[in-house]
Each structure stands twice: as C-alpha cells, then as structure tokens.
Backbone as a printed PyTorch tensor [residue, N CA C, xyz], in Angstrom:
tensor([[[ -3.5470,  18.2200,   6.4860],
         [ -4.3870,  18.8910,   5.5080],
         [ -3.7140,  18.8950,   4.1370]],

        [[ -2.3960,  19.0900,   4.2390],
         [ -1.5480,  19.0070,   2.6240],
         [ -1.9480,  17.4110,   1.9430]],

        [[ -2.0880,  16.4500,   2.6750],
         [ -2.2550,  15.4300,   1.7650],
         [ -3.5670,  15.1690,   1.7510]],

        [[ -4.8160,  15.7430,   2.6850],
         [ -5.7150,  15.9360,   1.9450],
         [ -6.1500,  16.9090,   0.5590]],

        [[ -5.5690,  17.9590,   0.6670],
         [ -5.5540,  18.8630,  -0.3570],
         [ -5.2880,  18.1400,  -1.6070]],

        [[ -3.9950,  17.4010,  -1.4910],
         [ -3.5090,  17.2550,  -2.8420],
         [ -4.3200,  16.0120,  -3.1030]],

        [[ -4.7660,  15.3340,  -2.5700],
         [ -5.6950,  14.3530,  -3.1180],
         [ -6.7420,  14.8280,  -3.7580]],

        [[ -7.4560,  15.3140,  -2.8960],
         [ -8.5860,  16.2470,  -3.5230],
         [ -8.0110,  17.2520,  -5.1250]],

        [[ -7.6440,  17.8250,  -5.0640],
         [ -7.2540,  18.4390,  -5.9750],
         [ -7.0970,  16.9630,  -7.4320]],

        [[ -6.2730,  16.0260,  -7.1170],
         [ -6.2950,  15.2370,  -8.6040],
         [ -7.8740,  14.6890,  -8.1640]],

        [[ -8.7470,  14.0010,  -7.0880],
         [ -9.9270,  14.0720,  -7.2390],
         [-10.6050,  15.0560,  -8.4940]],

        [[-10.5440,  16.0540,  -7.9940],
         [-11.2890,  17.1050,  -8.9210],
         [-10.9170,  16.9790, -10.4240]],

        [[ -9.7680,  16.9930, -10.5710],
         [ -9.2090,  16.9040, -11.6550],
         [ -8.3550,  15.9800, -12.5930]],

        [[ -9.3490,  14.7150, -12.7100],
         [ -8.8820,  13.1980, -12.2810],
         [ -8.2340,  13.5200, -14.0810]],

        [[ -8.7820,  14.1250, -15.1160],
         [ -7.7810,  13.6620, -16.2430],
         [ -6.6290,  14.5890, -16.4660]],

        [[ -6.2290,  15.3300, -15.4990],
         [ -5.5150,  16.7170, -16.0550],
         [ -4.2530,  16.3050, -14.6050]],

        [[ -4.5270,  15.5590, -13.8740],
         [ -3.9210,  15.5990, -12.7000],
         [ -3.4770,  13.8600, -12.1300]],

        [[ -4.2000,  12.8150, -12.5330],
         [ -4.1280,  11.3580, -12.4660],
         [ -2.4050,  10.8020, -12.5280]],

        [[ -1.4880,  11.6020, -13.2420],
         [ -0.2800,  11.1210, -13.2250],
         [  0.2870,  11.8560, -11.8830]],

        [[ -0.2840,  12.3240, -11.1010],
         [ -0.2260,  13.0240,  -9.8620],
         [ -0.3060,  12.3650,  -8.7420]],

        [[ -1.0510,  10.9470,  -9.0850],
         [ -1.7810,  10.4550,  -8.2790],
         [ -0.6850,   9.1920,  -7.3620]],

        [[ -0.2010,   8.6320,  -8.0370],
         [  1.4010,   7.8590,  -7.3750],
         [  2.1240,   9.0500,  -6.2380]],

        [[  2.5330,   9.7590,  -6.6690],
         [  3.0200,  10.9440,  -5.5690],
         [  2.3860,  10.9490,  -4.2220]],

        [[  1.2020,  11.4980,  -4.6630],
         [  0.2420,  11.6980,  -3.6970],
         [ -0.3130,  10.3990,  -2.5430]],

        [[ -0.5110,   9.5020,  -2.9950],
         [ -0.5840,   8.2840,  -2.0570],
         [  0.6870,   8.1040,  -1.0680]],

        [[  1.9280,   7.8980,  -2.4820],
         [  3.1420,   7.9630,  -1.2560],
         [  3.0220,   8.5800,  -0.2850]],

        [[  2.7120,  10.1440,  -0.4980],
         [  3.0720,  10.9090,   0.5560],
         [  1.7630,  10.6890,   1.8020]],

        [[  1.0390,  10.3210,   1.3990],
         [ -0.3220,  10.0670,   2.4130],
         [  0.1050,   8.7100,   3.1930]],

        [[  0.6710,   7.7000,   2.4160],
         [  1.0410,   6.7580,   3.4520],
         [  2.1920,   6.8240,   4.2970]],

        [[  3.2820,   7.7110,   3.6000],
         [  4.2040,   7.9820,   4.3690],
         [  3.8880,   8.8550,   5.2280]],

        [[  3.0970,   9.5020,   5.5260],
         [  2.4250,  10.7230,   6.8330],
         [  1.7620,   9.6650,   7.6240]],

        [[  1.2400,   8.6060,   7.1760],
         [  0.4150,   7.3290,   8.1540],
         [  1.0200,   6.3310,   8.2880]],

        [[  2.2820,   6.8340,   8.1840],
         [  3.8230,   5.9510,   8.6410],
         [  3.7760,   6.2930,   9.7810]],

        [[  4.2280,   7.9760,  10.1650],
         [  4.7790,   8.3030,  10.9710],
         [  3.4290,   8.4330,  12.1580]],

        [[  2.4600,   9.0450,  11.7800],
         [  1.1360,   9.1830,  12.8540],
         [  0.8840,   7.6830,  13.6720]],

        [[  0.8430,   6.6100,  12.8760],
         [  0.7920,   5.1100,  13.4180],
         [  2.0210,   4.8850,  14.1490]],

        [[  3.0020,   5.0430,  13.5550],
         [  4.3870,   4.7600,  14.9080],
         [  4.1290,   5.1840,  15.9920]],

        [[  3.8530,   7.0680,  15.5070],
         [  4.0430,   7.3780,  17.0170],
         [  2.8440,   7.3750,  18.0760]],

        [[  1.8420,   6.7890,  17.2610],
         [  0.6010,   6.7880,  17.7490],
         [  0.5140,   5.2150,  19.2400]],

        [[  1.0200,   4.6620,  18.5050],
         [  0.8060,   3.4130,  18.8820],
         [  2.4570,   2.5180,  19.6590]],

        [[  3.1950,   3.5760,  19.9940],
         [  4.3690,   3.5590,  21.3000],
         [  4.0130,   3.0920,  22.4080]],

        [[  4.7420,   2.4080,  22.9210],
         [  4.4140,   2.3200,  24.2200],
         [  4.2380,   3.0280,  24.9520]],

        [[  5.5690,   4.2310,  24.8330],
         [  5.8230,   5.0010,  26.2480],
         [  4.2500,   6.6780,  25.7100]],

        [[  3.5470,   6.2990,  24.4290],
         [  2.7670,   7.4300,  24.2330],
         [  1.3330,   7.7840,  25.2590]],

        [[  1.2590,   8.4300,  25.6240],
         [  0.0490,   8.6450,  26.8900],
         [ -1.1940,   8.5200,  26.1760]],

        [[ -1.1670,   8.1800,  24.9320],
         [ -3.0230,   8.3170,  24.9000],
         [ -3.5960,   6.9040,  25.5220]],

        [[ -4.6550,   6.5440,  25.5320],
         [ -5.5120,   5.4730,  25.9500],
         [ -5.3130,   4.7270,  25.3410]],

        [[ -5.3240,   3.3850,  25.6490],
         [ -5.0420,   1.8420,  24.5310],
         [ -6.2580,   2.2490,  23.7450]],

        [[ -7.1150,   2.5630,  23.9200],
         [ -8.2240,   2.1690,  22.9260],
         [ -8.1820,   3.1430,  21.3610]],

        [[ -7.6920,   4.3590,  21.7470],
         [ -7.5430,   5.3590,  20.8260],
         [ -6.0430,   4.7640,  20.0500]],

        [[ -5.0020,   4.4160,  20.6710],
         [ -4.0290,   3.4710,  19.9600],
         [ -4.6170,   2.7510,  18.8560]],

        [[ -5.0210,   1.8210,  19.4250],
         [ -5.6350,   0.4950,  18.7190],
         [ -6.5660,   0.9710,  17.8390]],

        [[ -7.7260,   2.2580,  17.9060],
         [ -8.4150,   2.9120,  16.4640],
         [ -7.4600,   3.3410,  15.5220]],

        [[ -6.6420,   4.3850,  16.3400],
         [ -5.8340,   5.0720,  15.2730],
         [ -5.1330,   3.8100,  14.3370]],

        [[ -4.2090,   2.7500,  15.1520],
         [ -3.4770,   1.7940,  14.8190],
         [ -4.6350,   1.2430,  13.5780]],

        [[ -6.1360,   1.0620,  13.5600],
         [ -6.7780,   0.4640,  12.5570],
         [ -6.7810,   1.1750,  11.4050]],

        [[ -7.0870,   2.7730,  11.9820],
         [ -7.4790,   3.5430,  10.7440],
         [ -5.9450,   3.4830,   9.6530]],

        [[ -5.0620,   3.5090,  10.4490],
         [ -3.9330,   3.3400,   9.4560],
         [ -3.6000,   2.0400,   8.3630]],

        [[ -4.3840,   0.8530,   9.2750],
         [ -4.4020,  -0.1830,   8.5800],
         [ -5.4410,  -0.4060,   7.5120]],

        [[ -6.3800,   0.3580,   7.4800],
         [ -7.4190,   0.6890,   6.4020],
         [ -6.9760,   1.7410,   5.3950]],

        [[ -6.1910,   2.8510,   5.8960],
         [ -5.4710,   3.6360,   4.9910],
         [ -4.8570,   3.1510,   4.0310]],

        [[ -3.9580,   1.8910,   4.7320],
         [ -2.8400,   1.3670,   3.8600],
         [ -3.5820,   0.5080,   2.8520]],

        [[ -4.5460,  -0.1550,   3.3680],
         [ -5.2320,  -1.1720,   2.0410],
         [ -5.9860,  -0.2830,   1.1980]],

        [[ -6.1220,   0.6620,   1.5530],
         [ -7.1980,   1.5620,   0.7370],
         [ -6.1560,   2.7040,  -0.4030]],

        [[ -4.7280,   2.6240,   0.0690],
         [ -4.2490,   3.0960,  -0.8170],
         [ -3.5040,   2.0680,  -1.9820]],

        [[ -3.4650,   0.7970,  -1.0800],
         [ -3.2010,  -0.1950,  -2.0900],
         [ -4.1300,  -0.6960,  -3.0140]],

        [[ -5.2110,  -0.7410,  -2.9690],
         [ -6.7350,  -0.9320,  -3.8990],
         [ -6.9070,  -0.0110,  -4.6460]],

        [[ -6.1390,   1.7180,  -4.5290],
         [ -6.1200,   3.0580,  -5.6570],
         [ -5.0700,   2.5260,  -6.1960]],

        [[ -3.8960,   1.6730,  -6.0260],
         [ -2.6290,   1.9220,  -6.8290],
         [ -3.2090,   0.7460,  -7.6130]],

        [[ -3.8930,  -0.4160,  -7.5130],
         [ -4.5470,  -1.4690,  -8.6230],
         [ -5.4110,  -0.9400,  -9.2730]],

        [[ -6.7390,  -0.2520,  -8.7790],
         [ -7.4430,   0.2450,  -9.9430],
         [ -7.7350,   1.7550,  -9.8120]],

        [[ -6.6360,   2.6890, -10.2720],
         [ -7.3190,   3.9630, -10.0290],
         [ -8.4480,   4.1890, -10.5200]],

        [[ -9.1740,   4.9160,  -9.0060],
         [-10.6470,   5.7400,  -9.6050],
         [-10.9570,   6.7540,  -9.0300]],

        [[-11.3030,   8.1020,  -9.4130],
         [-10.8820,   9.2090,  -8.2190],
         [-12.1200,   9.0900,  -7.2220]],

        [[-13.3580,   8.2190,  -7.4350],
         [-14.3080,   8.2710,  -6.6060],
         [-13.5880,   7.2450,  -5.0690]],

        [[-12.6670,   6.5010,  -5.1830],
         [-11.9160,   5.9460,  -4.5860],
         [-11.1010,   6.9670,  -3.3170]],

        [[-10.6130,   8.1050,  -3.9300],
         [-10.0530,   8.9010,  -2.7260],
         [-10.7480,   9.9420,  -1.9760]],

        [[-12.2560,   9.6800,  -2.0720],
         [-12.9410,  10.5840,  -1.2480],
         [-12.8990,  10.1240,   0.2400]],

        [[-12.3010,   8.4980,   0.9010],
         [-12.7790,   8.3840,   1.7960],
         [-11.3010,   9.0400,   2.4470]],

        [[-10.4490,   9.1150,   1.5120],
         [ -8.6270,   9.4110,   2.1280],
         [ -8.7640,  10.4050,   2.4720]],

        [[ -9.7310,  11.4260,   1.4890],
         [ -9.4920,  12.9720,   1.8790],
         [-10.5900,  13.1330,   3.1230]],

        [[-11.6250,  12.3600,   3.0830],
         [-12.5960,  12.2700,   4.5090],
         [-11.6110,  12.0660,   5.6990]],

        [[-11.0120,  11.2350,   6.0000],
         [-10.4360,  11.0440,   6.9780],
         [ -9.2210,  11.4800,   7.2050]],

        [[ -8.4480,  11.9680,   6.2280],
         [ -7.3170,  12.9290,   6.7190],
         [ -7.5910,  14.3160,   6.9570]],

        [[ -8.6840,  15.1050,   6.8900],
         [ -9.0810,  15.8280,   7.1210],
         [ -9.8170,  15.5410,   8.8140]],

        [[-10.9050,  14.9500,   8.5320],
         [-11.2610,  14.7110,  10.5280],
         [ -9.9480,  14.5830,  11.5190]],

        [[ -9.2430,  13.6980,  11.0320],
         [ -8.0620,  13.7810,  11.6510],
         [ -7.5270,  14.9520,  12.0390]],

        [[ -7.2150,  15.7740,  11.1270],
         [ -6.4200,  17.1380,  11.0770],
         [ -7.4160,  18.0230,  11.5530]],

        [[ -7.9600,  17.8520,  11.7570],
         [ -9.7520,  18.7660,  12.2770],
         [ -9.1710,  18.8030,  14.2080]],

        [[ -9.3330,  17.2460,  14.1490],
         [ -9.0590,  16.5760,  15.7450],
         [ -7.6240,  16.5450,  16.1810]],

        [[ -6.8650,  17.1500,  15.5700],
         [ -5.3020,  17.2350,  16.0350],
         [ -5.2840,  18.6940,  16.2060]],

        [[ -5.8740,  19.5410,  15.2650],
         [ -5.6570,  21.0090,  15.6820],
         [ -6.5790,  21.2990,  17.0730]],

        [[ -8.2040,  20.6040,  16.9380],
         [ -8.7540,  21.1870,  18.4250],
         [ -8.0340,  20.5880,  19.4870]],

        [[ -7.4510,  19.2650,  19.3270],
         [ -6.3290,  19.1680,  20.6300],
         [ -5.1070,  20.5590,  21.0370]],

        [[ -4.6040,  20.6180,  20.0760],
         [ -3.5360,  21.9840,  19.9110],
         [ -4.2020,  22.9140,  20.4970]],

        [[ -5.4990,  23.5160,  20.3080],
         [ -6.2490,  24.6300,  20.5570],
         [ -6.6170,  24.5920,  22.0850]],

        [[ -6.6490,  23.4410,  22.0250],
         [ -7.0300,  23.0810,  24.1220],
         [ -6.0690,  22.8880,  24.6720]],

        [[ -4.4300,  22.3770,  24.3610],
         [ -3.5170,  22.9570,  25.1910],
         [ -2.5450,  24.2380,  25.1440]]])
C-alpha cells in the first residue's frame, strides 16, 4: 500500500510532486523485486499457475515503469497504483484467513 500511496499522491499532484516521481518507481520496482523472487521459487507452495501470473504481472510492472521513466505522464501511474493495491487487498485477505 506505501508504494501505492506514494504514487498516487505525485499522481494527484503531478506539478508540485513530479520530481518525486524517480524515487517512487524505484521503490515500486524494488518491492516487485522482492514479491517476484519470492513468488516464483521453487521450493514456494503456491500453484505454478499463480507463479507464472504473478511472475507476468511483475514483468508488466517492470516495462510499465520503464515507459514512466521515458515519458512521464501521471495518467500513466494509475494502472501501478491499480494493481499494487489489488495485490495488497489479496495479500492481507490471505493474512486474514490464516
């Protein structure tokens, strides 16, 4: 949710906040560093198939933050903050069910 937040936030506030915006990717791809590693382990129990989504969505993350660092546009990070949010939606109701 923190790197949806902070996206959203220079979203909102694309001329007051845009030199914000380098930070903020880092830290979103470096969080879809670590979720894709450990997502996509061998020894990790989820299902190959949920691997291999998660393993995509990260690979769409990464081009999608490389296409904001060529042409920033804040209409560009609505889909980052869409999906790091469902994510974080679907990691806490897992938490909540065990």
């Amino acid at each position: 949710m923190k790197a949806a937040t902070r996206l959203q936030s220079i979203r909102d506030e694309w001329g007051a906040r845009q030199s914000d915006l380098s930070e903020a990717l880092t830290y979103n791809r470096r969080l879809w560093t670590v979720l894709v590693s450990s997502v996509t382990r061998p020894e990790n129990p989820l299902p190959d198939p949920i691997k291999a989504n998660i393993g995509s969505l990260g690979l769409f993350i990464f081009n999608q933050t490389l296409a904001i660092h060529a042409e920033p546009e804040p209409t560009k990070l609505g889909v980052l903050v869409t999906i790091n949010r469902e994510i974080a939606a679907g990691l806490r109701t897992m938490a909540e069910a065990a």
